[in-house]
N, C-alpha and C positions, 0 to 999 in steps of 0.2 A: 767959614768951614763948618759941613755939620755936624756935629758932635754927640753920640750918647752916652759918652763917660769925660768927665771931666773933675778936678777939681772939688772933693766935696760929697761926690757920689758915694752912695753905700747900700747895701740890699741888692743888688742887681748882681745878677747870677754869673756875668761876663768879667765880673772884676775878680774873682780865684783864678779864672784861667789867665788872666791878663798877665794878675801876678805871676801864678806859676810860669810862666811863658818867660817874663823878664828875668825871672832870676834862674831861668835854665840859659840863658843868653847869657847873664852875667851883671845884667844890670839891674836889680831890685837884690836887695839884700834884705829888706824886713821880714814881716811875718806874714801869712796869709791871713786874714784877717778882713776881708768882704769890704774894706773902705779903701775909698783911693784920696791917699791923704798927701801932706808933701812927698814924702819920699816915691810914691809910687810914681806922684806926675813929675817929679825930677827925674826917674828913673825912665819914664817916658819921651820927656823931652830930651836924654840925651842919646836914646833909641831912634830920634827922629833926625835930630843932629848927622849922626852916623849915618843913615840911611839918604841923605838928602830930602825928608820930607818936610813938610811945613811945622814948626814949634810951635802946638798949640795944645790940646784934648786929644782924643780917642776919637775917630769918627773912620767910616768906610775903608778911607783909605791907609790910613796906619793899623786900621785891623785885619787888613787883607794883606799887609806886607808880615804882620805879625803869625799869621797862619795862612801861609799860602796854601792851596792843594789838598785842603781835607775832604776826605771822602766823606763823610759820616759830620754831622751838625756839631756843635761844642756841646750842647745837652741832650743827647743821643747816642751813645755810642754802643758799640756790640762787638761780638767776635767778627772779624772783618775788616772793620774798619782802621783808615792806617791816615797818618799823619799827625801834625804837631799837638791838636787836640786833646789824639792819643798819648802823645810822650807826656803832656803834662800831665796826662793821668798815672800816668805811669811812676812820673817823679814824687807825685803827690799821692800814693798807694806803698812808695818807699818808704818816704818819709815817715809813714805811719805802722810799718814795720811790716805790710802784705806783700808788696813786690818784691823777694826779697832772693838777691840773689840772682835775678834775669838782667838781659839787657834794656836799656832803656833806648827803643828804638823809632816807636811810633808805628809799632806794628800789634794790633791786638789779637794774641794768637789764645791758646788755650792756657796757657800761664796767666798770663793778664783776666784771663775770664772766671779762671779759680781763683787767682786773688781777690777780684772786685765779691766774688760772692761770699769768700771767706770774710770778705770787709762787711758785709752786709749782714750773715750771719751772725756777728763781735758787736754789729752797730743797733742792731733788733729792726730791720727792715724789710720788707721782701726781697727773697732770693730769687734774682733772673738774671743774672750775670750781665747786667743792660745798665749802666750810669747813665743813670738821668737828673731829674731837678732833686728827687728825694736824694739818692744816693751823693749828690754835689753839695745837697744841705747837708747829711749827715757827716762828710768829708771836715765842712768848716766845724762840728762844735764834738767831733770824736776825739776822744783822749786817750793816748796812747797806756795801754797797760804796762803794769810794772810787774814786778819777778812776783811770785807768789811767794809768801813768806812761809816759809819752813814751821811745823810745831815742833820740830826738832831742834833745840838751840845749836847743836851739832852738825845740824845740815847745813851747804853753804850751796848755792844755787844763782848760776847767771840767768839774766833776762833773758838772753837769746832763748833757754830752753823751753821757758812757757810760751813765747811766743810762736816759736817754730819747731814744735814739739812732733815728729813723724813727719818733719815738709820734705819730700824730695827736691832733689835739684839737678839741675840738667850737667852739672857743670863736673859733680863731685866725684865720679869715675875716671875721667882726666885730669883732673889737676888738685890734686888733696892736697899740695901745700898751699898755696896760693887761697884755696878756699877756707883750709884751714886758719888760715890768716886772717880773711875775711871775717870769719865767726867771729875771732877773736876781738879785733877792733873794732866789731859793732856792739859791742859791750859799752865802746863810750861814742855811741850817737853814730859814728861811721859807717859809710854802707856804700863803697867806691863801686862803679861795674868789675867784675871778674876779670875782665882784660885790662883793665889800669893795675890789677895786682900780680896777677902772669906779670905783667911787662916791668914792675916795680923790682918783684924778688929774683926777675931774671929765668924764670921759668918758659918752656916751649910750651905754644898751646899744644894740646894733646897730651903731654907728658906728666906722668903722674907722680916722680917723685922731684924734689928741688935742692939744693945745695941746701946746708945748711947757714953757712957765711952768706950766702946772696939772702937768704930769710935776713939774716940778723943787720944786714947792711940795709936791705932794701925797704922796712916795715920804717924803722922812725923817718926815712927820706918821704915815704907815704905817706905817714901821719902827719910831719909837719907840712906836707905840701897843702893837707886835708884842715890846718889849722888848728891839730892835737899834737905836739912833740912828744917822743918818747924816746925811752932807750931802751937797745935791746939786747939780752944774754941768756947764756943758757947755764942752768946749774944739773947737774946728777939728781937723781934723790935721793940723795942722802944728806947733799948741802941743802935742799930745799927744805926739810926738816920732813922727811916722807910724804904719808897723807894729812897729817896737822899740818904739816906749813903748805900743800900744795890749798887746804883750804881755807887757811888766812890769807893766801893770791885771789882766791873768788871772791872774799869777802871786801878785799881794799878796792875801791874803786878805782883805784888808778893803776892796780897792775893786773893783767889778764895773761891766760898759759897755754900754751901748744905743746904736745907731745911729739917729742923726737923721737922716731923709730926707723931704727935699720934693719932690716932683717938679717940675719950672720946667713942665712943660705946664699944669697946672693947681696949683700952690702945695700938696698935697695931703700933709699930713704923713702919715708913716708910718717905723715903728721897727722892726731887728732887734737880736737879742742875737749877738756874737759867743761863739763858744761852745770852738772853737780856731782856733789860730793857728802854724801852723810857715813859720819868719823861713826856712830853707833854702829848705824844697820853693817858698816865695813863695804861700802857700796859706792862703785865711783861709773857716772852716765858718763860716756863722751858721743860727742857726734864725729860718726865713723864715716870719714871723709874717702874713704874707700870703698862702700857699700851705698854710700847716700841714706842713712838713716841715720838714728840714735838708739846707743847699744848699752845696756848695764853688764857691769862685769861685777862681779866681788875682786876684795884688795888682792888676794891670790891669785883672782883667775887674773889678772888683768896686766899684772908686773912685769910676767912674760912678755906681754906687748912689749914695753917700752925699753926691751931691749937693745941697747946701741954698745955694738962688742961687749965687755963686760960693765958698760957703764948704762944705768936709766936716766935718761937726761927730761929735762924740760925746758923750755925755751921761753923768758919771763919778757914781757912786754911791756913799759913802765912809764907813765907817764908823768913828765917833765914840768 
């Protein structure tokens, strides 16, 4: 059989996509990391198993069953181009916190084209929204940023906000709990499609407000499915200790907060994520799941939000 990846290979531009490709199937679990070491070629051979092909290396034939029907070359791609190539760009543009919030389809539309250039922009490369050999280098040795730290010792500040700081989303006009949830649990590495979280908290697509019990049932059945258990409740604010305990929530790693809101004109649920919170300035940002942006309010303008009848509730996320 003839072979270009096998056993041992490293440096070759074919083996990130290989990876990403198996473990969007289900069968590579390691790292990306540009070597095809045991686990990848076990991962391989029991891709081939499955498939009825021959147990061997990587050669034509297992790489053609691996990406049937691309339009567009594995190191070439552009606005246009659709198939598996694509998705694995698209997994691997998630994973790194650009894709964030679309689906992952193998379709590269104009979402997929702002992110690759926002990645490129972050990675110091030329910007042509085109993934090629540069942009595939820079994919394996980029490092995911972290939150900016506050000189405020009083400011408390989630990742999500540097990283997606003014992003629109396509999603966030229909379904602000479910996205709101989203923001949330990407605080600890999670980043489900939109419609695993609709489907999770029980939510219609289209509809923009959700039960509150389907939120609180539905979020740790997600996370645990996702490999993060949690638990989940909602306190007032007044149990959460106001604005000091809602940002000792931002600060612990292990618990992340959603805002419950009803409005009393019509009983109309709807949820933001706060996202920072500095206890000086009296200044709390959330991402306004309703608007599709990020909104600073002051602690007075903002209370009114979270009205729910005469209670301010928030709904704490907690992991186990």
């Amino acid at each position: 059989m003839s072979c270009f990846l096998e056993l041992g290979s490293k440096g070759d531009e074919r083996i990130p996509l290989l990876e990403r490709r198996l473990k969007y199937l289900g069968y590579y679990t390691g790292i990306i990391d540009n070597y095809y070491g045991p686990l990848l070629s076990a991962a391989v051979q029991n891709y081939q198993r499955n498939k009825g092909l021959q147990v061997d290396c990587v050669g034509p034939i297992t790489w053609a069953s691996l990406f049937p029907a691309n339009t567009c070359p594995s190191n070439w791609l552009y606005q246009g181009c659709q198939g598996d190539n694509v998705k694995a760009q698209q997994i691997t543009l998630q994973s790194l916190r650009f894709y964030v919030g679309y689906k992952v389809d193998g379709d590269f539309g104009p979402y997929m084209a702002q992110a690759v250039r926002n990645f490129q922009q972050a990675a110091g490369i030329i910007i042509d929204g085109i993934i090629g050999d540069q942009t595939i280098k820079a994919e394996l040795t980029y490092k995911k940023p972290a939150a900016q730290p506050s000189t405020d010792k009083n400011c408390f500040e989630s990742a999500q906000y540097t990283v997606w700081k003014q992003e629109m989303n396509p999603y966030t006009r229909r379904t602000c709990g479910p996205f709101a949830v989203k923001e949330a649990i990407f605080e600890w590495g999670l980043n489900p499609d939109i419609d695993t979280v609709v489907k999770a908290v029980n939510a219609q697509p289209g509809y923009a407000g959700t039960a509150p019990d389907d939120i609180l049932n539905g979020v740790p059945k997600l996370t645990e499915a996702l490999g993060v258990p949690c638990k989940a409740y909602i306190l007032n604010h007044e149990e959460i200790g106001g604005f000091p305990g809602l940002g000792e929530v931002l600060s612990d790693p292990r618990k992340t907060a959603v805002a419950h809101i009803a409005y009393k004109s019509n009983q109309c649920n709807h949820y933001h994520t706060p996202v920072r919170l500095c206890l000086n300035e009296q200044q709390i940002v959330i991402a306004e799941n309703l608007h599709g942006a990020y909104e600073t309010y002051s602690f007075p303008g903002y209370l009114p939000l979270i009205q729910n009848c005469s209670q301010k509730s928030w709904m704490i996320f907690e992991r186990i």
